[in-house]
Backbone as a printed PyTorch tensor [residue, N CA C, xyz], in Angstrom:
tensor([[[-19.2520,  -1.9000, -17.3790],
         [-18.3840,  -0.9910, -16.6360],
         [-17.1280,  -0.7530, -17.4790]],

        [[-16.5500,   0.4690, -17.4050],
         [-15.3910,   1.0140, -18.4150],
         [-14.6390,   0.3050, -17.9530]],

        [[-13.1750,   0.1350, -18.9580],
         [-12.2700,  -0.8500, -18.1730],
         [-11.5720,  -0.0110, -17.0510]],

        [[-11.4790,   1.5570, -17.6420],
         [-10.6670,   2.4400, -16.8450],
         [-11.4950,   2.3880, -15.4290]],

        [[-12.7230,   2.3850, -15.2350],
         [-13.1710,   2.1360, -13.6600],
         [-12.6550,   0.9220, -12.9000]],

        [[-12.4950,  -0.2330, -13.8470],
         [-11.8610,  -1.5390, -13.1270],
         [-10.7610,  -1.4060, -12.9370]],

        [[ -9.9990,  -0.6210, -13.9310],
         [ -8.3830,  -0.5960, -13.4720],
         [ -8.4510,  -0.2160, -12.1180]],

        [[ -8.7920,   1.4670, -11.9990],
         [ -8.6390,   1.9690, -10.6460],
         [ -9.5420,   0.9980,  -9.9500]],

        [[-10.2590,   0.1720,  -9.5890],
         [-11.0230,  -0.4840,  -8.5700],
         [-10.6560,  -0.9070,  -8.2170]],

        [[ -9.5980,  -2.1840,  -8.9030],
         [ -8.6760,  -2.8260,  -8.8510],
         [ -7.3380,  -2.3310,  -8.2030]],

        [[ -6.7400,  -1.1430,  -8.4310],
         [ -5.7980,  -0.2840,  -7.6840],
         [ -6.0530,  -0.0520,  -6.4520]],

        [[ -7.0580,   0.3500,  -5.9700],
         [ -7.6250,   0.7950,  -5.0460],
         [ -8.0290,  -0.3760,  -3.9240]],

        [[ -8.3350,  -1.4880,  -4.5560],
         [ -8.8010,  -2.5260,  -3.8120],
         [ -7.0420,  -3.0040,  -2.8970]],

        [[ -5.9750,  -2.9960,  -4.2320],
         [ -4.8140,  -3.4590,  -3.9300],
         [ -3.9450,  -2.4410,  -2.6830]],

        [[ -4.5100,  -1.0000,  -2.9540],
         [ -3.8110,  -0.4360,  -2.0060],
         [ -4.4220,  -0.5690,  -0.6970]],

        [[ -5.6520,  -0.5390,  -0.5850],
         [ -6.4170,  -1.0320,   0.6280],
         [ -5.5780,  -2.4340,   1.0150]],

        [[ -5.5050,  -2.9900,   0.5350],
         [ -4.6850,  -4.3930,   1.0770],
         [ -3.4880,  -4.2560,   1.6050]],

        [[ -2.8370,  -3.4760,   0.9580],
         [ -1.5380,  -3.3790,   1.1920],
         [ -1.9650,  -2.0940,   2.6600]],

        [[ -2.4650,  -1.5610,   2.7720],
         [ -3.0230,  -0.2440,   3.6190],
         [ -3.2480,  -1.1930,   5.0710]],

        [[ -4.0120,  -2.1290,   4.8060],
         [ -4.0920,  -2.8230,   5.8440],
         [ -3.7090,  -4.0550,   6.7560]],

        [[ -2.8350,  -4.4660,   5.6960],
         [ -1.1830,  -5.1500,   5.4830],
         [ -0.1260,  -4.3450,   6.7970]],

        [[  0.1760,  -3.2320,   6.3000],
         [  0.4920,  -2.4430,   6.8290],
         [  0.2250,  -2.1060,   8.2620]],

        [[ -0.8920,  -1.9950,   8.5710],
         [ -1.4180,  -1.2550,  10.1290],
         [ -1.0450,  -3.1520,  10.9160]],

        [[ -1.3910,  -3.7180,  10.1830],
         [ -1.6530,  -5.1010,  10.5980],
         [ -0.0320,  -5.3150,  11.5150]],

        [[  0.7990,  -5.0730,  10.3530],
         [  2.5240,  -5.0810,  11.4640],
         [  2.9550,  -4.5970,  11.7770]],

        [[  2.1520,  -3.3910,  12.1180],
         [  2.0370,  -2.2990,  12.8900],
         [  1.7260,  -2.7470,  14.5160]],

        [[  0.7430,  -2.9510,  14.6720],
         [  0.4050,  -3.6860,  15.4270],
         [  1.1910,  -4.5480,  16.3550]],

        [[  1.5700,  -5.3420,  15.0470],
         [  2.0310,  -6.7220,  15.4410],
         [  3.8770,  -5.9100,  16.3940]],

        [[  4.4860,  -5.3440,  15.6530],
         [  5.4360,  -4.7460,  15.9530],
         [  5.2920,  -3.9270,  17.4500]],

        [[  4.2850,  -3.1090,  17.8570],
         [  4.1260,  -2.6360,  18.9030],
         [  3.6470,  -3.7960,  20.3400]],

        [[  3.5540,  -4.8330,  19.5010],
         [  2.6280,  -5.6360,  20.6760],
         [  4.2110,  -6.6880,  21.0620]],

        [[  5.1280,  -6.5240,  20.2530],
         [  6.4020,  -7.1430,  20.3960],
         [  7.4450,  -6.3260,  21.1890]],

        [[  6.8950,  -4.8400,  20.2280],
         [  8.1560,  -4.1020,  22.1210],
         [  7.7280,  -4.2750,  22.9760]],

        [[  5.8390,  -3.8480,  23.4530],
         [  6.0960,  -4.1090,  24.7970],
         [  6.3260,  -5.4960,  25.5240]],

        [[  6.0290,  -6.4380,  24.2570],
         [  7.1030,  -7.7460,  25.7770],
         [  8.3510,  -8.1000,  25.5060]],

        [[  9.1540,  -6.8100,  24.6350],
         [ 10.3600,  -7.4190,  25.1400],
         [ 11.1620,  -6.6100,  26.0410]],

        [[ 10.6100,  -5.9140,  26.6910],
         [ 10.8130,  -4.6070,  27.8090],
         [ 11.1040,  -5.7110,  28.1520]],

        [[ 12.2650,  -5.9130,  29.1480],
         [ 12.8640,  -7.3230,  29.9710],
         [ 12.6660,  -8.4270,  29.9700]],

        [[ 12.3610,  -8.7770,  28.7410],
         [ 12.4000, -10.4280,  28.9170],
         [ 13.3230, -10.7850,  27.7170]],

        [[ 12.7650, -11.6840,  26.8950],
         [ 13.7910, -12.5700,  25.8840],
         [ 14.3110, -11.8120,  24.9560]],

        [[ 15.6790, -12.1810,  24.5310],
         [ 16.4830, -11.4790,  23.5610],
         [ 15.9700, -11.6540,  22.1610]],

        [[ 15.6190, -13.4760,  21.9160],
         [ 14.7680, -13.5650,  20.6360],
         [ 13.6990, -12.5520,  20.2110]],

        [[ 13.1850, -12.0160,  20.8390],
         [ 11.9090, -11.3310,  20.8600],
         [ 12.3710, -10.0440,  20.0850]],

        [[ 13.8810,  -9.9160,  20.1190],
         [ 14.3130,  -8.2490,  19.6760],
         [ 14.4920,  -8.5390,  18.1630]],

        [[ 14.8810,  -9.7730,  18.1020],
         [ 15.3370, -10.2310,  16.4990],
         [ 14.0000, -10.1290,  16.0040]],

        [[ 13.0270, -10.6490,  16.3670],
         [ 11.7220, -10.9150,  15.7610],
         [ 10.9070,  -9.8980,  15.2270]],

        [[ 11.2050,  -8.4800,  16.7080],
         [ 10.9570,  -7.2410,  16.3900],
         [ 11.4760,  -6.6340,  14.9860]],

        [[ 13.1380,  -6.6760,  14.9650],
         [ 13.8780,  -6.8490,  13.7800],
         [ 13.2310,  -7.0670,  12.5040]],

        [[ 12.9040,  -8.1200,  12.3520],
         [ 12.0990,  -9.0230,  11.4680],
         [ 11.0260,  -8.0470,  10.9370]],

        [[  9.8490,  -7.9940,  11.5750],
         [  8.7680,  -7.2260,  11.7240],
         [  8.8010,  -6.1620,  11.2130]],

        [[ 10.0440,  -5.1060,  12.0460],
         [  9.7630,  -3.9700,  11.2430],
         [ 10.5800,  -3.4810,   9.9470]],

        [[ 11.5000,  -4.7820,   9.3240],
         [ 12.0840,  -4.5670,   7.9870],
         [ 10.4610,  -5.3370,   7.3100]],

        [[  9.7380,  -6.1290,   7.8210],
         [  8.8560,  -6.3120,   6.9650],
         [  7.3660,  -5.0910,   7.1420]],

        [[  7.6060,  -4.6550,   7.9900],
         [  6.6030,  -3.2240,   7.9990],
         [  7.4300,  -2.1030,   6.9830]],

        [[  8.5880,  -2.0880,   6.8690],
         [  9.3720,  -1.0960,   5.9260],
         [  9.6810,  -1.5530,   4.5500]],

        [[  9.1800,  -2.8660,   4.3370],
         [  9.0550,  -2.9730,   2.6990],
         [  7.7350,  -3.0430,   2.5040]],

        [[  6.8160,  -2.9280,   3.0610],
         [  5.3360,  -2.9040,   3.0250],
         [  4.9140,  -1.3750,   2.7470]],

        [[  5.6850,  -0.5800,   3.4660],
         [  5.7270,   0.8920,   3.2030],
         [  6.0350,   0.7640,   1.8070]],

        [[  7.0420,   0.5000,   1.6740],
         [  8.0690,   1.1210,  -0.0650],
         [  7.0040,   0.3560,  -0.6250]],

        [[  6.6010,  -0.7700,  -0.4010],
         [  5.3870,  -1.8150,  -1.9100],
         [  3.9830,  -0.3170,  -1.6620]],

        [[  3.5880,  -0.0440,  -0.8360],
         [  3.0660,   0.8300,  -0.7600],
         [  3.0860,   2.3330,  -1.4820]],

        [[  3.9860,   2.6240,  -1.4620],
         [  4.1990,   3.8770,  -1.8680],
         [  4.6700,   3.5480,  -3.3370]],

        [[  5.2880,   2.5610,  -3.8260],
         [  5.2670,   2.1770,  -4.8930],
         [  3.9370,   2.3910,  -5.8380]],

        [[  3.2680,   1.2840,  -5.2150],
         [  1.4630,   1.1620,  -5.8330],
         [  0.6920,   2.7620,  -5.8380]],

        [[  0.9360,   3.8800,  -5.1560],
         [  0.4300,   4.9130,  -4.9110],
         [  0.7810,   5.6330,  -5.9920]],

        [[  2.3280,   5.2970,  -6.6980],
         [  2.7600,   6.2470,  -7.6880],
         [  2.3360,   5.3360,  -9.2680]],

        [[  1.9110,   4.3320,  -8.5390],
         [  1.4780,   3.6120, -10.1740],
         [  0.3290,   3.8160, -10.0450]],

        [[ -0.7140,   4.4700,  -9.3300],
         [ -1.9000,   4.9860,  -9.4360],
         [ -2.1360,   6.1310,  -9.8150]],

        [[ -1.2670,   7.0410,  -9.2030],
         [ -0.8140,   8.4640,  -9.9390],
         [ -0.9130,   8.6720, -11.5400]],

        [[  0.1040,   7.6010, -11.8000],
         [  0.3010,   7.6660, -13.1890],
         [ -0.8980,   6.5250, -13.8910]],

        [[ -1.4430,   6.2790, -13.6530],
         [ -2.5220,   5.4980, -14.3850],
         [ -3.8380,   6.6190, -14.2580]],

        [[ -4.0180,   7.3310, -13.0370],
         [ -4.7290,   8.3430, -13.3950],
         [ -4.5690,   9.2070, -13.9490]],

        [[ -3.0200,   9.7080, -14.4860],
         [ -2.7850,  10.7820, -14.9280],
         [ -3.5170,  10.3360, -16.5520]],

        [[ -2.5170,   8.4590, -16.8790],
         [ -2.6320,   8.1260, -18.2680],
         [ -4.4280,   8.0280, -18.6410]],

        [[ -5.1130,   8.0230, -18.0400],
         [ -6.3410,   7.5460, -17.8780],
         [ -7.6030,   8.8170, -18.0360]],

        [[ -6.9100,  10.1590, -17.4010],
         [ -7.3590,  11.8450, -17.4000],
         [ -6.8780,  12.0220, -19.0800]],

        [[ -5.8490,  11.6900, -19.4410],
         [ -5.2660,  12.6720, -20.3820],
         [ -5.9120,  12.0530, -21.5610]],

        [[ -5.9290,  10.4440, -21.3980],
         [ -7.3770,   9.9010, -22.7730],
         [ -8.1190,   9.9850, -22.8170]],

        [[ -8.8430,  10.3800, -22.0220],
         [-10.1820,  10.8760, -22.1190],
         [-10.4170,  11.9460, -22.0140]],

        [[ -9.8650,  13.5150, -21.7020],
         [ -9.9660,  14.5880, -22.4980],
         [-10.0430,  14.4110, -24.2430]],

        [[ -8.9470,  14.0890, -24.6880],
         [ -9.1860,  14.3130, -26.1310],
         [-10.7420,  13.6520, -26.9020]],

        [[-11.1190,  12.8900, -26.2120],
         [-12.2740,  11.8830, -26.8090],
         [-13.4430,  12.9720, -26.1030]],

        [[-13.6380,  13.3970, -25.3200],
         [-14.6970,  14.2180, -24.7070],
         [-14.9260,  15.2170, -25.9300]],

        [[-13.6550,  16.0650, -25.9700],
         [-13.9690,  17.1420, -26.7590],
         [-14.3060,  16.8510, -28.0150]],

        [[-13.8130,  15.9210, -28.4500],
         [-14.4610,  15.1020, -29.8540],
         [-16.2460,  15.0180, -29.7600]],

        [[-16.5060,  14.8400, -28.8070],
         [-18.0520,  14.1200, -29.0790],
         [-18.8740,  15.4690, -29.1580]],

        [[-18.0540,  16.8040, -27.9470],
         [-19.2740,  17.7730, -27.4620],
         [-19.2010,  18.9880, -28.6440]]])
């Protein structure tokens, strides 16, 4: 297998993780407002918590999306020149 297929497999595997990282404190965050609709104050901090860690999960996210960008771009543009070489 080319290495350039493992790179992206590997990218792809990582953004899926992080993709589902994501929905995961998502979740977790929605299942925390609704019990803190009137009850414990801790529960709001925790929420707190949650969704600064759902909002750096975004940015690691969108991060990895633009280093895929550019690894496909670097990855398209070497292998044009070698194509036209062979045909």
């Amino acid at each position: 297998m080319p290495i350039e297929v493992q790179i992206i497999s590997i990218i792809f595997g990582a953004l899926g993780g992080v993709g589902a990282l994501s929905v995961t404190l998502w979740f977790k965050l929605k299942k925390k407002e609704l019990e803190i609709r009137g009850t414990d104050p801790e529960l709001g901090r925790e929420v707190d918590v949650l969704r600064e860690d759902l909002n750096d999960t975004r940015a690691l996210l969108a991060d990895m999306q633009e280093r895929l960008d550019f690894t496909e771009r670097v990855l398209t543009a070497g292998r044009a020149p070698q194509e036209d070489r062979s045909g």
